[in-house]
C-alpha positions, -999 to 999 in steps of 0.1 A, spaced: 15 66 776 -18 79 788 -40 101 756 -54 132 774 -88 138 762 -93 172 756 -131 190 748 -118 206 715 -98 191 693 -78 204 657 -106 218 632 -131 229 653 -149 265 657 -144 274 693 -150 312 709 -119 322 737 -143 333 766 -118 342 793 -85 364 797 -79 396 772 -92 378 737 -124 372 750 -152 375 724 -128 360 695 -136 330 678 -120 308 655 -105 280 640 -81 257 665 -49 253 646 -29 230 666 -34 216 704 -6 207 728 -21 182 756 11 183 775 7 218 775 -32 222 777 -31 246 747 -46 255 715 -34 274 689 -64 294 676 -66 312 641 -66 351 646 -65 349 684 -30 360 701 -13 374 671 22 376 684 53 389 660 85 364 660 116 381 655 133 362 624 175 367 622 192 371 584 189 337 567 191 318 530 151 326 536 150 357 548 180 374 534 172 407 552 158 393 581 118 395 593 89 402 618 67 377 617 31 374 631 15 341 640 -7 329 665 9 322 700 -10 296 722 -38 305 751 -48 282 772 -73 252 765 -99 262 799 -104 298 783 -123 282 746 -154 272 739 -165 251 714 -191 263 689 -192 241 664 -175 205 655 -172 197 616 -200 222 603 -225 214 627 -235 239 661 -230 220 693 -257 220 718 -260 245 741 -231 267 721 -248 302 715 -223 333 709 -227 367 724 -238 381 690 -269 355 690 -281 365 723 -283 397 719 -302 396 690 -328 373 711 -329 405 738 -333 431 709 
């Protein structure tokens, strides 16, 4: 089995920069190469009907993140450190200001 080699990987700060999230950033939770998705923290909040269980005696709505896919992020920084060339929205526009 091939490893797909992916441009962001689990742990680093990325910005989504296509589709209706645009503009968010943060942390990428989980990636699914099969898939070519990430799981990024605060982006896609989706809410996961949960039936009656031991757990949830009275049943549930919860929110998590739900996947987008792995063309629409940009990476920002890896490990605490900026990458080259990775410059968000709110930096430019203080550079035009």
């Amino acid at each position: 089995m091939n490893r797909i080699k992916f441009h962001v990987k689990k742990g680093d700060q990325v910005e989504v920069i296509s589709g209706n999230f645009r503009g968010s950033s943060g942390r990428i939770l989980a990636v699914f190469p099969g898939k070519q998705r990430v799981l990024v923290e605060g982006v896609r909040i989706i809410k996961k009907h949960l039936r009656k269980s031991q757990d949830n005696p009275s049943g549930k709505i919860a929110e998590r993140e739900g996947p987008i896919h792995i063309s629409n992020v940009k990476l920002i920084e890896r490990g605490g450190k900026p990458v080259k060339g990775a410059e968000s929205k709110a930096k430019k526009d203080k550079k035009k200001s």
